[in-house]
BALOBA-1460 file (C-alpha; in Angstrom, 3 decimals):
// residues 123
<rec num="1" residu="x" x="1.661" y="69.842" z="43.005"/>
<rec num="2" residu="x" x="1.577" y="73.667" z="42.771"/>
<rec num="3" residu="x" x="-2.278" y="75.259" z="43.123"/>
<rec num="4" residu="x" x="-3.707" y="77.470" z="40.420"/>
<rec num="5" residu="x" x="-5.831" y="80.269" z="41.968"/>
<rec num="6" residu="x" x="-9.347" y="80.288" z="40.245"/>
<rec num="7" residu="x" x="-12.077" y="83.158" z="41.006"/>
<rec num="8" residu="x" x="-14.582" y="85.152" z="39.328"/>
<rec num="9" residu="x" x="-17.771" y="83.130" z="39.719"/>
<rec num="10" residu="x" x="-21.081" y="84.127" z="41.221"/>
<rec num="11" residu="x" x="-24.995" y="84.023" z="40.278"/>
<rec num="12" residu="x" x="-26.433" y="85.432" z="37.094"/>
<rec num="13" residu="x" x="-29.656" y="85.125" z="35.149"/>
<rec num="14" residu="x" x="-30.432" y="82.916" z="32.210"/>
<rec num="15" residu="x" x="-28.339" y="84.908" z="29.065"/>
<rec num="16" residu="x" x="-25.997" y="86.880" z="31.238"/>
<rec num="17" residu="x" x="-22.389" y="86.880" z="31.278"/>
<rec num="18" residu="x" x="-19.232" y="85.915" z="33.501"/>
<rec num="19" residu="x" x="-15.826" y="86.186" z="33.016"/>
<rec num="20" residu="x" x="-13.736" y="83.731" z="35.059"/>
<rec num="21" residu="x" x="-9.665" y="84.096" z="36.007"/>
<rec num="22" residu="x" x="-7.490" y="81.606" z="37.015"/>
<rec num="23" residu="x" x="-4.028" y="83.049" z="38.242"/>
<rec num="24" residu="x" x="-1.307" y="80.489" z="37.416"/>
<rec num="25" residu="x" x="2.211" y="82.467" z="38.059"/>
<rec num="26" residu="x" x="2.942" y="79.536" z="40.712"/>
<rec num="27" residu="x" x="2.571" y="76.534" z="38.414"/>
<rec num="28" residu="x" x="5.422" y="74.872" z="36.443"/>
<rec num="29" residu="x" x="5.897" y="75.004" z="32.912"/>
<rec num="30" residu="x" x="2.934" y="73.714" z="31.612"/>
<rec num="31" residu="x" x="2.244" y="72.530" z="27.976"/>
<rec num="32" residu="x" x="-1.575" y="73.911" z="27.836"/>
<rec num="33" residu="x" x="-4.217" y="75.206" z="30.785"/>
<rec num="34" residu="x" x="-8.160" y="74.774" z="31.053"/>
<rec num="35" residu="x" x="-11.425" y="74.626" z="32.254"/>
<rec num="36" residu="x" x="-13.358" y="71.978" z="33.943"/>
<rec num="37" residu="x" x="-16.767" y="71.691" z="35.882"/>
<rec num="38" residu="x" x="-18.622" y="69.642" z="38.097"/>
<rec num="39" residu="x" x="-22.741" y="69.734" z="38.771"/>
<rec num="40" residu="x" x="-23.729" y="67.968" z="41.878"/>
<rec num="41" residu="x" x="-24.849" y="64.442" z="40.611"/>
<rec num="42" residu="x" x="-23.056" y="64.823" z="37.273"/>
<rec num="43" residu="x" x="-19.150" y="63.915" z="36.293"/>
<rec num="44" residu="x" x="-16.300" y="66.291" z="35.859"/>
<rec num="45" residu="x" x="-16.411" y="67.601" z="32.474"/>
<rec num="46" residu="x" x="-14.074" y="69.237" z="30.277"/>
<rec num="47" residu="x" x="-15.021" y="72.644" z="28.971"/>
<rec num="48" residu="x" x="-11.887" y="74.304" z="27.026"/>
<rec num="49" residu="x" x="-8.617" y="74.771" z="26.828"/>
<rec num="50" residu="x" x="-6.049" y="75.932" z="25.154"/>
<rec num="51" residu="x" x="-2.180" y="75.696" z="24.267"/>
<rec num="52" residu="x" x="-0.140" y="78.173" z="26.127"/>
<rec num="53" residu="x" x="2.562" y="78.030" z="23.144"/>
<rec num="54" residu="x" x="0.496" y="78.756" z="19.891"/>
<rec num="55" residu="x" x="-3.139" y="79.552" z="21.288"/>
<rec num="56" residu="x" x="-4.757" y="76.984" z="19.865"/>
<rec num="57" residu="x" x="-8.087" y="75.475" z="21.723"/>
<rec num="58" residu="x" x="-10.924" y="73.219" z="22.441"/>
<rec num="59" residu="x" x="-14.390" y="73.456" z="23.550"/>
<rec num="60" residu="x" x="-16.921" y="71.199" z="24.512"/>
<rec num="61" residu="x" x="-19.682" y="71.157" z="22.053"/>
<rec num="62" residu="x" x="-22.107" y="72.400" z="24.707"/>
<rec num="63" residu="x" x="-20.744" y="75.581" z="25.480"/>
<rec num="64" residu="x" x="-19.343" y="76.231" z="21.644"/>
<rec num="65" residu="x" x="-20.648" y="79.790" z="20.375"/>
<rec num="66" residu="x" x="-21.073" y="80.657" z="24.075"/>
<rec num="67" residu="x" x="-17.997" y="80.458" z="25.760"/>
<rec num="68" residu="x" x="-14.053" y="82.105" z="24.758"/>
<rec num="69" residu="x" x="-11.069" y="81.170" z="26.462"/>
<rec num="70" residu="x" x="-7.857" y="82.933" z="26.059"/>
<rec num="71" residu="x" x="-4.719" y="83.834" z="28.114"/>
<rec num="72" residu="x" x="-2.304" y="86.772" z="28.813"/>
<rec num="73" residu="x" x="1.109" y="85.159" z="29.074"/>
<rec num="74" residu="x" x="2.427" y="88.281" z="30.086"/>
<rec num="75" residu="x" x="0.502" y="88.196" z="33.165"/>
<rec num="76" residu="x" x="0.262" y="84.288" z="33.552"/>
<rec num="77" residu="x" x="-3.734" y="84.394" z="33.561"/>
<rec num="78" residu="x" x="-6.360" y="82.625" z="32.017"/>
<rec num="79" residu="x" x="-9.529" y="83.355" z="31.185"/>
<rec num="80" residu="x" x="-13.067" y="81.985" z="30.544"/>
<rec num="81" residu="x" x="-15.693" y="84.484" z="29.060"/>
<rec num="82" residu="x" x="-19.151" y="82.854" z="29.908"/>
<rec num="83" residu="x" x="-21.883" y="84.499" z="27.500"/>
<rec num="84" residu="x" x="-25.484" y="83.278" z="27.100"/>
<rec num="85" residu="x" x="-25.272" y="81.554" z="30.379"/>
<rec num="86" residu="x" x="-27.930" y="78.980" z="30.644"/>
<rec num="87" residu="x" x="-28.909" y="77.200" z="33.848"/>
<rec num="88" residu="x" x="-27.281" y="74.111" z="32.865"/>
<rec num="89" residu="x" x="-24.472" y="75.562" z="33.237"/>
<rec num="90" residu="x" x="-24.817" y="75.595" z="36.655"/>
<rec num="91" residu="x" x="-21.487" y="74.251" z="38.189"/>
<rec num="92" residu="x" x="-17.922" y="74.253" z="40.417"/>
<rec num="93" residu="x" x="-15.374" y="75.362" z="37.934"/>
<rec num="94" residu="x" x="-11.827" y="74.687" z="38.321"/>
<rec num="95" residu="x" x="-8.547" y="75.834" z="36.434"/>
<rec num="96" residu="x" x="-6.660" y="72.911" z="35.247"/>
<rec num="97" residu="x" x="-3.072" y="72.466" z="34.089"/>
<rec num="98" residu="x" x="-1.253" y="70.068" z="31.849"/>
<rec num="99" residu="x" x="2.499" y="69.825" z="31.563"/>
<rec num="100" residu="x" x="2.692" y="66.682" z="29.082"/>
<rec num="101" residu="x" x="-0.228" y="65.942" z="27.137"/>
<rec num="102" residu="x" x="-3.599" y="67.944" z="26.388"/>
<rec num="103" residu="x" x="-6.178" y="66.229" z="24.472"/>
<rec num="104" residu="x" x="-7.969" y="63.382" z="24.378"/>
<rec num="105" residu="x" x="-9.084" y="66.387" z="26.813"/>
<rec num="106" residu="x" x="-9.277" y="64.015" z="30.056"/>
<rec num="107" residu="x" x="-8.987" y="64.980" z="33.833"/>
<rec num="108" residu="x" x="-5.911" y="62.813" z="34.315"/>
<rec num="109" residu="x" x="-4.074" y="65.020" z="31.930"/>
<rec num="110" residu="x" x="-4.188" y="67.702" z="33.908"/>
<rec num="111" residu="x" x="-2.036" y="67.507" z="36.767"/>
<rec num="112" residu="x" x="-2.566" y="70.878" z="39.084"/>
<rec num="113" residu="x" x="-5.835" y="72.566" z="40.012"/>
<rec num="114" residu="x" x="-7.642" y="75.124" z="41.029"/>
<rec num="115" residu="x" x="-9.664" y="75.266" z="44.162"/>
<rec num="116" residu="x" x="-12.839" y="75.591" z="42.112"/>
<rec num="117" residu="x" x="-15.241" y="78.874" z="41.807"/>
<rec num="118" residu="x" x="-18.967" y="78.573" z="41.699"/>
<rec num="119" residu="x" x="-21.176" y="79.732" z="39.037"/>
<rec num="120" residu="x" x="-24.820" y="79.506" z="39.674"/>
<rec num="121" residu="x" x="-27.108" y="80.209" z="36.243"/>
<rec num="122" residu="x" x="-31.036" y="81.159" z="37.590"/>
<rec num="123" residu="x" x="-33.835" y="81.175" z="35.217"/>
């Protein structure tokens, strides 16, 4: 396995905004990248992603109209823009890779990780 390197979280208020990175210049060739998260108590869930070749993505319906996800090739970066941040979105986030298949979007798909970042939403 080769780690992804995932920051950018932190605490914000109910309807703020955060922009999470996830550096991924040490991974292999990978088919697409995403996002995950994990509440205590709750399963891992998937939250987007997105094909590296093509750009096309998915999102979760709970965080559709919220959240963006994108990528710079160029700089072998992803990126999660968090707006409208509710409290239930409280969460460890983790970068996720998959170098075969992407969707049905399922944790076993995606084969190297991040080390998580922690977003905490207060109301």
């Amino acid at each position: 396995q080769v780690p992804l390197v995932d920051s950018g979280g932190g605490s914000v208020q109910a309807g703020g905004s955060l922009r999470l990175s996830c550096a991924a210049s040490g991974a292999p060739s990978t088919v697409c990248i995403g996002w995950f998260r994990q509440a205590p108590g709750k399963e891992r869930e998937g939250v987007a992603s997105i094909l590296i070749e093509g750009g096309g993505t998915y999102y979760a319906d709970s965080v559709k109209g919220r959240f963006v996800i994108s990528q710079d090739n160029a700089k072998n970066t992803l990126y999660l823009q968090m707006n409208s941040l509710k409290p239930e979105d409280t969460a460890m986030y983790y970068c996720a890779a998959a170098p075969y298949v992407c969707w049905p979007f399922f944790e076993y798909n995606y084969y190297y990780w991040g080390q998580g970042t922690q977003v905490t939403v207060s109301s």
